[in-house]
Residue, then its C-alpha position, 0 to 999 in steps of 0.5 A: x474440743x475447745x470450749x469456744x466452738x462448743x456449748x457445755x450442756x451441763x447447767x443447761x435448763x430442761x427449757x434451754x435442751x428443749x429448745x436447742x434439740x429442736x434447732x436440730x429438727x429433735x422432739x422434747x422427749x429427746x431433751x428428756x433422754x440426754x438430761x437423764x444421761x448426763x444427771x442421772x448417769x453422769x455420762x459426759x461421752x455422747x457416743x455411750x447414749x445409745x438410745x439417742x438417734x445416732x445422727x442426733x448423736x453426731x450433732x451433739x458431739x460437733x456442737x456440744x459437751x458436758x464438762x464438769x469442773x476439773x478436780x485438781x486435788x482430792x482429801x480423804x479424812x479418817x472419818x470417811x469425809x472426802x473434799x475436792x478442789x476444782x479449778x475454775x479457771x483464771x488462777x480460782x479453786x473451790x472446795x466441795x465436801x462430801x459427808x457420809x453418814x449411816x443413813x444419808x450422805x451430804x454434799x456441801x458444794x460453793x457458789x461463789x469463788x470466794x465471799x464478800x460477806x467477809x464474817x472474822x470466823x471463816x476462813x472463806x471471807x480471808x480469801x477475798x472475792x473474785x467471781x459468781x460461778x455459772x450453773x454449771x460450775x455449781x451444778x458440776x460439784x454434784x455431778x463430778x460427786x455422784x460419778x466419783x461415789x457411784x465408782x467408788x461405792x463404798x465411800x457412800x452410806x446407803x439410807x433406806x427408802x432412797x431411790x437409785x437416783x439418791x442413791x449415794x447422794x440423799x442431801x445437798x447443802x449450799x454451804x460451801x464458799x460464798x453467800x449463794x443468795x449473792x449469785x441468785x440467778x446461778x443458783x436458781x438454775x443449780x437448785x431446779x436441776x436438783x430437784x429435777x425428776x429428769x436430772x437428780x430429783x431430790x426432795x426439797x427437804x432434802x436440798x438446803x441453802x444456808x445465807x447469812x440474811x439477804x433478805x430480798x433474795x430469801x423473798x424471791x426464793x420463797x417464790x422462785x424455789x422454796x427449799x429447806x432454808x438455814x439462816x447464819x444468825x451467830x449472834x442473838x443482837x444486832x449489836x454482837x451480829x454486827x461485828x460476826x456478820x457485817x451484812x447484818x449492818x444491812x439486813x438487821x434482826x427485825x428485817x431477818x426474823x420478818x424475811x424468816x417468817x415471810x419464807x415460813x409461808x412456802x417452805x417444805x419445812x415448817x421451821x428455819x434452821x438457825x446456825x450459830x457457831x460457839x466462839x469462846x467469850x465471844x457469843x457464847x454466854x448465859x445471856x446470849x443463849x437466853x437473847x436466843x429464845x426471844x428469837x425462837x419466840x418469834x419465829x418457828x425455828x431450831x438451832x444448830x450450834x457449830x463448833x468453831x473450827x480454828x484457822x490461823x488467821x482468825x485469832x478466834x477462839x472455839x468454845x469449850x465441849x462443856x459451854x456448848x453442852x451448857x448453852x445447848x441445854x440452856x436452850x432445849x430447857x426452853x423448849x426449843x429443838x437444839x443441836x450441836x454439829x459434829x465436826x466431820x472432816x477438820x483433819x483435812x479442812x473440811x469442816x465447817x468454816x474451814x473451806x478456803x480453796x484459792x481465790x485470786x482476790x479483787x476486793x482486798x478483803x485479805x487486807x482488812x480482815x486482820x484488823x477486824x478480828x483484832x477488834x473483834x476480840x478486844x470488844x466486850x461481849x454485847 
């Protein structure tokens, strides 16, 4: 079927199902039906929904599909991890990963076909910025994920006290290409689907959405959708956090922790994540890590602190184990929760800061980020 003469169903809201079946004379509950068939079971065929009315049935095929991004490349790392490539059209890929884990299995998925934030230490922001993804390419990553896990089940970790419908899939993190507060109104759509009772149903402790501070947005999530929220801080100054992350030259620290507070009143958690990630004589000495608890100081917080994972155009650095170990204890010895991610996936490029996919750049991005990180590192430490 041509996309053209069909409507793809899959980022469609309950709202929006609702009121196309009953252009089609169907009463709500049938929206609810044909949700938990393409959510719930991942089945993109009509002719398989078999408690659907078979003329309703008919209709949906003539008018309608669910189509998911195609999977253009699959990588499967030593330790279990799994990243997908999925074409989104005019010459664009984007990157998922999914991480398992005893007791969990993450999904980190992408909003945007590249990033304008552009921060030296991920390799996203060299691949420039060409376009927001829709709900349903969004959405899709978790679909495409969940029917290719259900059918390969051994590649999941199944947590105890995880309904049929976690049951491969426990954790979603918007922590893939681009800043998703920058794609809001796609991302909104992507989230309420997720937490859906009648799509994926997920706790919102249990979806997280990671921004580098667009402050206005974190307000209006905080009204919209409040779930678990990640702040990339990586620098503990505006001065440092200008350089690591240009969008702090917008949002400073005094409007960030304000926002952080602000969402702290809504969240389904009583604190925000801080990602920091350790690059060696960058942001990684004693006074930063004590820069830090002035922050924690401030807001209800934890910190992850990330390894750096190296790419070529970079020039950058990662911190040593034994300074990350150091810099860890500096901060847990001043009573803050603090941990260190474990690099899953860098064999195939799926660790953090490493998802790049293929981005037909309109913002010259790959131009000036060279020259940046070169600054970058002939700068002294703030």
């Amino acid at each position: 079927m041509s996309s053209i003469e069909t409507t793809n169903l899959l980022g469609m809201s309950p709202q929006q199902l609702t009121e196309l079946v009953a252009q089609w004379g169907g009463k709500p509950f049938r929206a609810r039906q044909l949700q938990r068939w393409m959510h719930q079971r991942c089945t993109d065929q009509f002719d398989l929904m078999t408690d659907l009315a078979r003329d309703f049935r008919e209709q949906l095929t003539a008018h309608c599909e669910v189509r998911a991004p195609s999977m253009s490349h699959e990588h499967i790392s030593a330790d279990g991890t799994r990243k997908w490539l999925f074409d989104v059209g005019q010459s664009n890929a984007v990157e998922a990963v999914f991480i398992p884990e005893d007791d969990r299995g993450t999904l980190c998925i992408s909003s945007q076909a590249g990033c304008t934030v552009a921060c030296p230490f991920c390799s996203t922001g060299y691949q420039g910025f060409n376009r927001n993804l829709t709900t349903a390419e969004i959405i899709g990553q978790l679909w495409f994920a969940k029917r290719a896990l259900l059918q390969a089940p051994e590649a999941a970790r199944i947590g105890e006290g995880q309904t049929e419908n976690q049951r491969v899939i426990s954790n979603v993190v918007m922590m893939g290409m681009g800043e998703p507060l920058l794609n809001y109104d796609q991302v909104l759509g992507a989230l309420l689907l997720m937490l859906d009772d009648h799509a994926y149903g997920l706790s919102r402790r249990r979806v997280t959405v990671s921004t580098s501070g667009v402050v206005p947005m974190m307000d209006r999530l905080a009204q919209d959708c409040p779930v678990a929220l990640a702040v990339s801080l990586h620098a503990p100054n505006d001065a440092l956090r200008d350089r690591l992350v240009p969008l702090n030259k917008k949002y400073p620290l005094v409007e960030l922790l304000a926002a952080c507070n602000r969402y702290l009143q809504r969240a389904p958690r009583d604190f925000i994540t801080f990602e920091y990630i350790m690059l060696d004589g960058i942001n990684d000495a004693d006074q930063h890590a004590y820069e830090l608890l002035e922050i924690a100081k401030q807001v209800r917080c934890k910190f992850n602190l990330i390894p750096f994972n190296p790419f070529p155009q970079s020039g950058l650095k990662r911190s040593s184990a034994n300074r990350v170990r150091q810099f860890a204890q500096l901060l847990s010895d001043g009573g803050v929760v603090t941990t260190v991610r474990k690099t899953r996936g860098d064999d195939i490029a799926a660790a953090c800061g490493q998802l790049a996919g293929d981005i037909r750049d309109r913002t010259r991005i790959q131009e000036r980020m060279p020259a940046r990180a070169t600054i970058l590192l002939k700068q002294e430490p703030a």
